[in-house]
C-alpha positions in Angstrom: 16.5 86.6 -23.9 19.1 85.5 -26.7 20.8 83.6 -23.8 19.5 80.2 -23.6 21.1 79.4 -20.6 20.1 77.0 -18.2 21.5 74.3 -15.8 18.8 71.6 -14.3 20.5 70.0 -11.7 20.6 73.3 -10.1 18.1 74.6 -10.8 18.7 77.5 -12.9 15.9 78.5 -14.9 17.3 80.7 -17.3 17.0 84.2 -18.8 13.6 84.9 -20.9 13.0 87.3 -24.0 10.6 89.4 -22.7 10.6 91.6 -19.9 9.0 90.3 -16.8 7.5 87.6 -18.7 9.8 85.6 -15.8 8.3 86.9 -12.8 4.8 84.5 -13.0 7.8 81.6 -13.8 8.9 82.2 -10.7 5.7 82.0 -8.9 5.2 78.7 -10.3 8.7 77.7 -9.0 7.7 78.8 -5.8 4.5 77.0 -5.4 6.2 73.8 -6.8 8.4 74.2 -3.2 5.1 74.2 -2.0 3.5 71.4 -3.6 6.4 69.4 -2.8 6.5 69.8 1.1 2.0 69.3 1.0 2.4 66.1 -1.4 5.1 64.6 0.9 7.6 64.1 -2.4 10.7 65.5 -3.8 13.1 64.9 -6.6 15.6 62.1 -6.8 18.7 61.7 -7.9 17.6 62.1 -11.6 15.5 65.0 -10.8 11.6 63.5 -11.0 9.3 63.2 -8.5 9.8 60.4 -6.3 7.5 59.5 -2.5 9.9 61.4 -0.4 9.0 63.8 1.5 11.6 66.8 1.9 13.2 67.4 5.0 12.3 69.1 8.1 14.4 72.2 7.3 13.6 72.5 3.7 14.8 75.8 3.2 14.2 76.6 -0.8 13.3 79.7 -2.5 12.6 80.8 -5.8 14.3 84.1 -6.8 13.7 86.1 -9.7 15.6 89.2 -11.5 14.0 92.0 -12.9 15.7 95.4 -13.8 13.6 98.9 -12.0 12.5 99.2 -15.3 10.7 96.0 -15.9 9.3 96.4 -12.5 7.3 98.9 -13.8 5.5 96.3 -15.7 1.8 95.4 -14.7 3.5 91.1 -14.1 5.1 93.3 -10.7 1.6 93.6 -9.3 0.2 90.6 -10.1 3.4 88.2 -8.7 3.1 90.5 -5.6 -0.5 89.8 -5.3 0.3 85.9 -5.9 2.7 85.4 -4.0 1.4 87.3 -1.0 -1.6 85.5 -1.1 0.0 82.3 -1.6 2.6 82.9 1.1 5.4 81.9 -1.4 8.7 81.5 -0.6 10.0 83.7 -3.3 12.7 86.9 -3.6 12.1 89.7 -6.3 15.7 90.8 -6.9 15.3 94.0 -8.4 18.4 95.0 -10.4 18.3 99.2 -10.5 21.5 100.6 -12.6 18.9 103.5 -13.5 18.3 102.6 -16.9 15.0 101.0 -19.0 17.2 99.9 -21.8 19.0 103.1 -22.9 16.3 105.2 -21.6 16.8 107.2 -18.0 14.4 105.1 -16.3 12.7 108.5 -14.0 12.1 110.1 -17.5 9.5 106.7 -17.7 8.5 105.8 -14.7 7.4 108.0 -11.3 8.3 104.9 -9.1 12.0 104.2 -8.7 11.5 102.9 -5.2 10.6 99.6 -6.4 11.3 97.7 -2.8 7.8 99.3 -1.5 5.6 98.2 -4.5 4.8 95.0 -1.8 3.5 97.3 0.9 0.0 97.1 -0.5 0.4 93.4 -0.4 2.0 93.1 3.0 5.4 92.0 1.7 8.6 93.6 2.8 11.7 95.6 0.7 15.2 96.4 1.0 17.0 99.0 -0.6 21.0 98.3 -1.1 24.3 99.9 -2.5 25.0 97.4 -5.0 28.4 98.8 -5.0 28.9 97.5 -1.7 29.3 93.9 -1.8 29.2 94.3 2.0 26.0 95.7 1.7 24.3 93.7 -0.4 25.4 90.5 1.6 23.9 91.6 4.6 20.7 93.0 2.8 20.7 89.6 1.1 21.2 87.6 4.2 18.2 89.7 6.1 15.6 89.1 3.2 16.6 85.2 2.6 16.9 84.7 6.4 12.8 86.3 6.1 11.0 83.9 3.4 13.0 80.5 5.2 11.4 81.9 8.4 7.8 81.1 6.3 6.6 84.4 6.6 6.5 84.8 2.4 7.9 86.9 -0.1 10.0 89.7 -0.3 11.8 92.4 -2.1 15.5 93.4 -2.4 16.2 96.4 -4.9 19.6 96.4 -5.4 21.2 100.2 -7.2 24.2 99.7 -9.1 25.7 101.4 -11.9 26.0 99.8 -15.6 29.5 100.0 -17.1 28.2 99.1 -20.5 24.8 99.1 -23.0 21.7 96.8 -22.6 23.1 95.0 -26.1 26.1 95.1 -28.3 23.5 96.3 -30.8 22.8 99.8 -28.4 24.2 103.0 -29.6 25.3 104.3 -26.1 28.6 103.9 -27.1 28.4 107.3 -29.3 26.4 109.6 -26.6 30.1 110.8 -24.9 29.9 108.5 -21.9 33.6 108.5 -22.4 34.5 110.7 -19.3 31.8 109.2 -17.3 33.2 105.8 -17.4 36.8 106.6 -16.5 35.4 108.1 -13.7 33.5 104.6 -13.2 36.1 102.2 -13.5 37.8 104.8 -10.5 34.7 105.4 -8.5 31.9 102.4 -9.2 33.6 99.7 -9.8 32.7 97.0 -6.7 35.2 95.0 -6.6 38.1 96.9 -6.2 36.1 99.2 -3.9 35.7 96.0 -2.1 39.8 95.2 -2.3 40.7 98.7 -1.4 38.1 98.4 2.0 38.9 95.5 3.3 43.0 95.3 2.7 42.5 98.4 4.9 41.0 96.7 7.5 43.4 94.2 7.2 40.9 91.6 6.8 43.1 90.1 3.9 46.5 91.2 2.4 47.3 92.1 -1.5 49.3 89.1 -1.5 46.0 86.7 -0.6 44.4 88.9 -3.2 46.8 88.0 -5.7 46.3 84.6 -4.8 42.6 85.1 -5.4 42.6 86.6 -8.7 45.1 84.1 -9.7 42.3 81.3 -8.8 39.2 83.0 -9.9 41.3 83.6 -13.2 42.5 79.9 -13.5 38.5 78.7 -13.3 37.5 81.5 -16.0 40.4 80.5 -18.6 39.1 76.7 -17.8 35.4 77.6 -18.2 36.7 79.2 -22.0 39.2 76.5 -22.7 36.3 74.0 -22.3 33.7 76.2 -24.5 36.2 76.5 -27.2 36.7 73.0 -27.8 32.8 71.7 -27.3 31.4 70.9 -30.6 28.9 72.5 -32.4 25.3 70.9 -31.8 24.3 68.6 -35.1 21.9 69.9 -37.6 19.0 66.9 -36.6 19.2 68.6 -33.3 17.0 71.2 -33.8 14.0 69.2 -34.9 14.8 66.9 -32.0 14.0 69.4 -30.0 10.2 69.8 -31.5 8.8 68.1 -29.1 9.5 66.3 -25.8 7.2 63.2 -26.7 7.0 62.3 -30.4 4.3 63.1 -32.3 3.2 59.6 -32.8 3.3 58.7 -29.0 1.1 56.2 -27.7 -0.3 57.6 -24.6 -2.0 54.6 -23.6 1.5 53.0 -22.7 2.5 55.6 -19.9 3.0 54.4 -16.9 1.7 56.2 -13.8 3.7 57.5 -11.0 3.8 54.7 -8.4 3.5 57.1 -5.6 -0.5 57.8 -6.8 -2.1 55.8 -4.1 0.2 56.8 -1.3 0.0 60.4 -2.2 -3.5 60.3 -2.7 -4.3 58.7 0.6 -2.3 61.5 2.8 -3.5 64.1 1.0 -7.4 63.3 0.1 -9.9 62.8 3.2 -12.2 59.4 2.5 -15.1 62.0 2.4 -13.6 64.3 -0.5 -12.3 60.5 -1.8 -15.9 58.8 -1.5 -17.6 62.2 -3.3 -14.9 62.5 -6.3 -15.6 58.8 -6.6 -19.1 58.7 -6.9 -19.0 62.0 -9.8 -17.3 60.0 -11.3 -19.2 57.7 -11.2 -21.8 59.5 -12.6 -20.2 61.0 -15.4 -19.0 57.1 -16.5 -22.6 56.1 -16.7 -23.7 59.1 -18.6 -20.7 58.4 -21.0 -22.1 54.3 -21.2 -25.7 56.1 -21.6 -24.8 58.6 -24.7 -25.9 61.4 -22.5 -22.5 63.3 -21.3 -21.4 66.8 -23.1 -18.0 67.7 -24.2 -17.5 70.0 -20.9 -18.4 66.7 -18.8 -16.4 65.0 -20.9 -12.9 66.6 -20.3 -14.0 66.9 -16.7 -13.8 63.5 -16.4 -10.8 63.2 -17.7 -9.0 65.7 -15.5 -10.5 64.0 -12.5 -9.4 60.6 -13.9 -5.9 61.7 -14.4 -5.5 64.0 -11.3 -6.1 60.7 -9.4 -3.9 58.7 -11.5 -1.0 61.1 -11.4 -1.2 63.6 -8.2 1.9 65.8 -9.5 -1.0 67.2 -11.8 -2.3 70.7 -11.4 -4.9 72.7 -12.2 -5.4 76.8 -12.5 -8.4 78.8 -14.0 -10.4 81.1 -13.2 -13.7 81.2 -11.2 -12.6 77.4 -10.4 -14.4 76.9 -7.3 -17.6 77.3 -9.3 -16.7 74.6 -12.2 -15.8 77.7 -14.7 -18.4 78.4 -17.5 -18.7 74.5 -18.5 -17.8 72.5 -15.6 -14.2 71.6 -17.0 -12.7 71.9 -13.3 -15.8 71.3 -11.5 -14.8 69.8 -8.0 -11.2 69.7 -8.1 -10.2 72.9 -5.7 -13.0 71.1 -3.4 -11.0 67.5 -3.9 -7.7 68.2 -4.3 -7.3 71.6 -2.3 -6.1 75.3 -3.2 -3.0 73.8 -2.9 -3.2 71.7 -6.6 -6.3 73.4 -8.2 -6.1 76.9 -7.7 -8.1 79.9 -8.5 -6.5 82.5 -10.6 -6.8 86.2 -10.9 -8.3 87.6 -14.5 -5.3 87.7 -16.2 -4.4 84.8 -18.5 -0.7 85.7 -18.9 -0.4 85.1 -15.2 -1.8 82.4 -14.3 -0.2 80.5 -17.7 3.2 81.8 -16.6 2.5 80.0 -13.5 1.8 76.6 -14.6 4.8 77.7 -16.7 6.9 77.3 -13.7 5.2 74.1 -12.1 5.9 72.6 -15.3 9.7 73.2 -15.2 9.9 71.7 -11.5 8.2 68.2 -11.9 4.8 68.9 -12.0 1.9 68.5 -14.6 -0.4 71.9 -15.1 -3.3 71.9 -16.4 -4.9 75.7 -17.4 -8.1 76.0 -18.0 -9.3 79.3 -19.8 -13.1 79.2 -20.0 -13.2 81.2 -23.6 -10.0 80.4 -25.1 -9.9 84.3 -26.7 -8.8 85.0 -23.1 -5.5 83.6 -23.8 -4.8 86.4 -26.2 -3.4 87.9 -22.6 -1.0 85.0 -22.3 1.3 85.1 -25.9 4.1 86.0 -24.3 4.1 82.8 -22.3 2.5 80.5 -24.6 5.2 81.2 -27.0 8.0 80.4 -24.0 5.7 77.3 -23.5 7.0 75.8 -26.8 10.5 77.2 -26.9 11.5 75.6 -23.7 12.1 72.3 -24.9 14.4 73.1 -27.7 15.9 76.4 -25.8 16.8 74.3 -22.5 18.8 72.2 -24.8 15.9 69.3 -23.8 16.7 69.6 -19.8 13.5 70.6 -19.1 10.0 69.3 -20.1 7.0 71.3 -20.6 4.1 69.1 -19.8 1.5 71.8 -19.6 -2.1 71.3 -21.3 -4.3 74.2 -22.0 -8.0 74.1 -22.3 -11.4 75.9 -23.2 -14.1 76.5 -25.3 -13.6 78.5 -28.8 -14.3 79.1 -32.5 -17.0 81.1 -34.2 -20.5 79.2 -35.0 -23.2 80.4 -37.4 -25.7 82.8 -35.5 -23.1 82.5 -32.5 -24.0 86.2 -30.7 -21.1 86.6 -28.8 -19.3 89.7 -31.1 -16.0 90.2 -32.4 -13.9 90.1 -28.7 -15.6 86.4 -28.1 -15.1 85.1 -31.5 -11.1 85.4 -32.8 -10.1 82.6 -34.0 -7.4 82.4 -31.6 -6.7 78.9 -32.7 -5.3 80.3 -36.2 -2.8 82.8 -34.1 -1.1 80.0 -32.0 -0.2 77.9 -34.9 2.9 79.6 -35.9 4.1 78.9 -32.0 7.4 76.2 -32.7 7.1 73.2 -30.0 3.3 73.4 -29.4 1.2 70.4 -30.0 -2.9 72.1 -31.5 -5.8 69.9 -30.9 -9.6 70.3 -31.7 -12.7 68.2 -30.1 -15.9 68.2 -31.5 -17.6 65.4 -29.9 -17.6 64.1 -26.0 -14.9 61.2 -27.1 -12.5 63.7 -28.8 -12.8 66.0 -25.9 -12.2 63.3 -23.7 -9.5 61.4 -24.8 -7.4 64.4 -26.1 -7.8 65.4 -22.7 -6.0 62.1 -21.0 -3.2 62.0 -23.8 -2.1 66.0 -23.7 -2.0 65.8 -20.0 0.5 62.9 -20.1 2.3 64.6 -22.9 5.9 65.8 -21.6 5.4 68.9 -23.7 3.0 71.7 -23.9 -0.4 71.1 -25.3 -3.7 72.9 -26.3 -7.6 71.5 -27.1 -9.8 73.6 -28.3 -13.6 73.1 -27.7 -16.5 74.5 -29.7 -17.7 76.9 -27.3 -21.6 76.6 -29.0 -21.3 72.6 -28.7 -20.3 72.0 -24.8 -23.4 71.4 -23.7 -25.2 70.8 -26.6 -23.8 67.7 -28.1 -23.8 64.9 -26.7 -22.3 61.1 -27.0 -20.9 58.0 -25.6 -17.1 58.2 -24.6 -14.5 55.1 -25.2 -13.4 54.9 -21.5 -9.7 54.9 -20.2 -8.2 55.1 -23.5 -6.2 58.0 -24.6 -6.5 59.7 -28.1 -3.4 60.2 -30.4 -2.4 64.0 -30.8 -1.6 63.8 -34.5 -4.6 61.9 -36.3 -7.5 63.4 -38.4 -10.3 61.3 -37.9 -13.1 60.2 -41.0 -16.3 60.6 -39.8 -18.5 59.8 -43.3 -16.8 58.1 -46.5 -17.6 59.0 -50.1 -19.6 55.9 -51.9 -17.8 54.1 -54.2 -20.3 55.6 -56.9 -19.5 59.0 -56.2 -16.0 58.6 -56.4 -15.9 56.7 -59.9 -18.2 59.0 -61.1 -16.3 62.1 -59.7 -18.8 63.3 -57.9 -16.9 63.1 -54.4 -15.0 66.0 -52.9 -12.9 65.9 -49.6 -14.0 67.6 -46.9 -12.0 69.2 -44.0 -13.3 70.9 -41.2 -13.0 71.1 -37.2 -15.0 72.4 -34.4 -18.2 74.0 -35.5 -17.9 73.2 -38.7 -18.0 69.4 -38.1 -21.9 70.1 -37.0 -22.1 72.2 -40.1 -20.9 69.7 -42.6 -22.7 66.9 -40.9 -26.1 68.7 -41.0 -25.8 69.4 -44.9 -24.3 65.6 -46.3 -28.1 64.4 -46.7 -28.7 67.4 -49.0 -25.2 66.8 -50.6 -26.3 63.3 -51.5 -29.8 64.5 -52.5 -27.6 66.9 -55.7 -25.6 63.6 -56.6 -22.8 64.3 -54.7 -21.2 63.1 -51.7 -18.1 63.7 -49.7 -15.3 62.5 -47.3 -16.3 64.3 -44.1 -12.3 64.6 -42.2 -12.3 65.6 -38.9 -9.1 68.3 -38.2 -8.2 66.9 -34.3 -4.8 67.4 -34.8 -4.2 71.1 -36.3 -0.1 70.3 -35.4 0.9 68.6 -36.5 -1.0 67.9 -39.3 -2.1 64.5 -40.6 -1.6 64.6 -44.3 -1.3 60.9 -44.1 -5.4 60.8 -43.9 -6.0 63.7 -46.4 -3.6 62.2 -49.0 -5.6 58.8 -48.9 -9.0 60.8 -49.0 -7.7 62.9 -51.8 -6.2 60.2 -54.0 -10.1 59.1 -54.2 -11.7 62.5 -54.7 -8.9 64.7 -56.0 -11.0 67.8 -54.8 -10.8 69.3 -51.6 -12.8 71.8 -49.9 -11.6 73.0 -46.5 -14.9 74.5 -44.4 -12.8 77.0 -41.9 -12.8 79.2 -38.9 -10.6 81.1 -39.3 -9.9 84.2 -41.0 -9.0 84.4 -44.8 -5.5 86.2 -43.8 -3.0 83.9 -41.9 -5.7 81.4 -40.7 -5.8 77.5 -40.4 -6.8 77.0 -44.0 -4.0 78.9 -45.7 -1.9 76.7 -43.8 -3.4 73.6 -44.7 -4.5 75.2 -48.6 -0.2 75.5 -48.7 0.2 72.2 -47.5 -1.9 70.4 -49.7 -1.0 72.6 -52.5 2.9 71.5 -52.0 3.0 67.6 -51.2 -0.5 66.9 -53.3 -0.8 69.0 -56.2 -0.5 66.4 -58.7 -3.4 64.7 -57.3 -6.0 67.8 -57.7 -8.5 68.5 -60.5 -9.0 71.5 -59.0 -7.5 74.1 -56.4 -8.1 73.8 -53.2 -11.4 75.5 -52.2 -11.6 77.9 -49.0 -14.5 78.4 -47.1 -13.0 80.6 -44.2 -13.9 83.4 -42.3 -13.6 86.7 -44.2 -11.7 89.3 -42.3 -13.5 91.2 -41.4 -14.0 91.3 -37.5 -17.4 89.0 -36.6 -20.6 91.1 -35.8 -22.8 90.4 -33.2 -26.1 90.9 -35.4 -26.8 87.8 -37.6 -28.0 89.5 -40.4 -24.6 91.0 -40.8 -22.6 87.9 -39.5 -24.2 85.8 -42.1 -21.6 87.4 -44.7 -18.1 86.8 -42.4 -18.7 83.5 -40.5 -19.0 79.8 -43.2 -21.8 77.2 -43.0 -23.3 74.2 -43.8 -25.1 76.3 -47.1 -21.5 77.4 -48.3 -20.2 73.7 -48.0 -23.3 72.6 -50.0 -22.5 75.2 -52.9 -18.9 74.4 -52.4 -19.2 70.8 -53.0 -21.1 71.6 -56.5 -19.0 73.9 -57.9 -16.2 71.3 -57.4 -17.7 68.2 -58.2 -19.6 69.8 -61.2 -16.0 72.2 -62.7 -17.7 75.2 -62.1 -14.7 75.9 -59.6 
């Protein structure tokens, strides 16, 4: 995991952190081999997708590592089940020295027999003597020569013996393993079992050997010579590295891939063509007539820019049926399983997935119906935004991440449904935070993450998807790093300090807007900002706001402790304090966990009445 290494042009996709957090990866590797052999393209010579279709005897797999102990882990199941049912063309080399770190991996686990975890699932195993080099090849040979015959995945567990600790940092060195490991270096060690086997035969002679070693040993001192003398990366690396597309990248500009039309054509019947088309359709007009909902709203996108780009993907679950807001309605019945595929319930998994697609050319999209769900999917979520920067930029992460979220007054749904899970992805490096309030945000946030090279996530007011409604500004993409004014302070109020800045985002735009009239009514008024972009954060608009109010309130939700407020409270606090009367003033969620009853919710989850009071004791010194 502290390895970052990784070599695109053959495809080598690295080590990860966390254990098994690889094996969905590979899963989405394999179902890019897939993709690629359906779609008819294939990479170039500059590794992106280009209309070629890959050649009769494509033979690629993905293969994945995992030690016996990390098999144990519930990702085993779930890539078996995936893969199985998928048909990938994927390996699980399972790596069994007998050890879970340090620990004896029987004193943790009853299954040491990884290679028939699959029978369940219908896919293979092979158990080999890793110290038998011999052994392994032909094990290795039998399993490969299995998924290229198209008949799926398989398993090879191979048991070796580990010569030294997990880490430099593992105390094995002091538990007497002194004796064992002269006995080792005599009896395990597989290479000069190997020597000592085949000089036998006869099937080579010490002084070939010599030559060998001599060679090998040549490359390696070459391999060292040429790390010694690299230079260090520069320090304005690192932020390089943020993000794949800069923050202030104009969407609108991107060209599609050329291929659409061609790919489209061989891969969607006119009927599935002529339908899509005339939803479409229908979701335009509503967005010309003021009628269509945010869930419509990114609907239309994804259709729009599936079309325009067919590398684009799509995984959620209960897809088929349009989820819980209609965000993927109709795209496993346009685009096939193939490119819009329903996912077990496990968030983790299916985000690991796209994960993979992303890292081999191809554009997922995850839908995650209540985004609380994805509290299953840190592990890769956090990988998302590290790959940029930890692949040394070879590869992209162009994955966008969807649903409905936040907590609204009177919202019913209990503690589980309402986390403000928004709050706990901020502190992820490389990952670009959006929120949509209206049927245009939605919409054009949409089109612009899912052309963004790196990995992006919109969050939707889960009590507003249906409910509000608007017009949409059609075919143009939203930046990812602008706060948007929806009402300006008068000039009265301002001169007469009676203006506060207002921040907010999902819910709480309905909130504020619902309670300006009786603002106005005290004498007051506000500068109502709209938080799109929670990172990266556009302090260009609150300075401007606050060098005409110098007061800010910030109408939140999320949770006192660690949520979005205290980061933006900090930030405003550090590059504007000399233009505040006043601190800033936090109207957050308490921490409590929400209830479910309203009569108890009323004292955890802000509202449109706290912004109101807010607003006077600012505007009035009282605060």
């Amino acid at each position: 995991g502290s390895m970052h290494i990784f070599d695109k042009p053959t495809y080598f996709q690295g080590g990860w952190a966390l254990v098994s957090e690889q094996l969905p990866y590979a899963a989405g590797a394999a179902k890019s081999i897939l993709l690629d052999r359906k779609m008819g393209i294939s990479d170039n010579e500059d590794l992106e997708k280009a209309d070629v279709a890959p050649p009769a005897d494509d033979d690629r797999i993905s293969v994945v590592f995992v030690g016996e102990g990390g098999a144990q882990n519930g990702r085993t199941a779930e890539l078996l089940n995936s893969a199985a049912k998928d048909n990938l063309p994927l390996l699980l080399l399972v790596i069994d020295n007998g050890r879970a770190i340090n620990t004896f991996t029987g004193d943790v686990a009853t299954n040491g027999k990884v290679y028939q975890q699959g029978v369940h699932y219908g896919v293979p195993g092979l158990h080999v003597d890793g110290q038998d080099a011999a052994d392994v090849a032909k094990g290795g040979k039998a399993v490969i020569d299995y998924i290229r015959s198209g008949k799926g995945p398989a398993i090879l567990q191979v048991h070796t013996y580990r010569f030294n600790g997990h880490s430099p940092a593992d105390p094995e060195h002091e538990r007497g393993r002194k004796d064992e490991k002269a006995w080792a270096r005599v009896e395990q060690d597989p290479i000069k079992r190997f020597e000592e086997k085949y000089t036998a035969k006869g099937v080579f002679t010490e002084d070939e050997l010599k030559a060998m070693k001599k060679e090998v040993l040549t490359d390696v001192k070459a391999a060292v010579k040429f790390a010694d003398e690299s230079p260090m990366p520069p320090v304005e690396l690192a932020k390089e590295l943020e993000y794949p597309d800069a923050p202030d990248t104009d969407y609108n500009t991107k060209l599609a891939p050329a291929f659409a039309d061609a790919v489209n054509a061989r891969t969607i019947s006119p009927e599935k063509m002529e339908t899509i088309t005339a939803h479409i359709d229908t979701l335009r007009e509503k967005a010309k007539a003021g009628e269509i909902s945010i869930g419509d709203a990114i609907n239309l996108a994804i259709h729009e820019e599936m079309l325009r780009d067919p590398t684009t993907t799509i995984h959620a679950e209960d897809l088929q049926a349009g989820s819980s807001y209609d965000i993927p309605k109709l795209t496993q019945q346009t685009y096939g399983q193939i490119r819009a595929a329903d996912e077990i319930i496990d968030e983790g998994h299916f985000i690991g997935k796209a994960l993979g697609e992303g890292m081999n050319g191809y554009r997922p999209i995850v839908e995650l119906m209540n985004t609380n769900f994805g509290i299953f999917g840190m592990a890769e979520l956090s990988s998302a935004g590290n790959t940029f920067a930890t692949t040394g930029g070879q590869f992209d992460m162009p994955m966008t991440i969807v649903g409905a979220g936040g907590t609204a007054p009177n919202q019913a749904l209990g503690a589980e449904h309402s986390q403000p899970f928004h709050a706990y992805v901020m502190g992820i490096p490389g990952l670009k935070i959006c929120t949509a309030a209206s049927p245009d945000a939605a919409y054009g946030i949409t089109k612009s993450m899912i052309r963004d090279n790196g990995p992006c996530f919109l969050f939707a007011p889960v009590k507003m998807m249906k409910e509000a409604k608007g017009t949409l500004d059609l075919d143009v993409c939203a930046p990812l790093n602008k706060a948007v004014v929806l009402h300006e302070a008068s000039a009265e109020s301002v001169a007469s300090g009676n203006a506060v800045t207002v921040l907010t985002y999902l819910h709480g735009v309905k909130e504020a807007e619902l309670v300006i009239d009786e603002i106005m009514e005290e004498g007051f008024d506000i500068d109502l900002i709209e938080l799109r972009s929670l990172k990266p954060l556009d302090m260009d608009t609150i300075r401007k706001s606050v060098e005409r109010t110098n007061k800010i309130a910030i109408l939140d939700e999320s949770t006192q402790s660690g949520g979005v407020g205290a980061t933006v409270s900090a930030r405003i606090s550090e590059d504007l304090f000399d233009l505040l009367d006043a601190p800033v003033k936090r109207l957050c969620m308490d921490d409590a966990p929400v209830p479910y009853a309203s009569t108890m919710e009323v004292a955890v989850v802000k509202r449109g009445s706290d912004l109101v009071q807010g607003v006077f004791d600012l505007a009035t010194g009282q605060y």
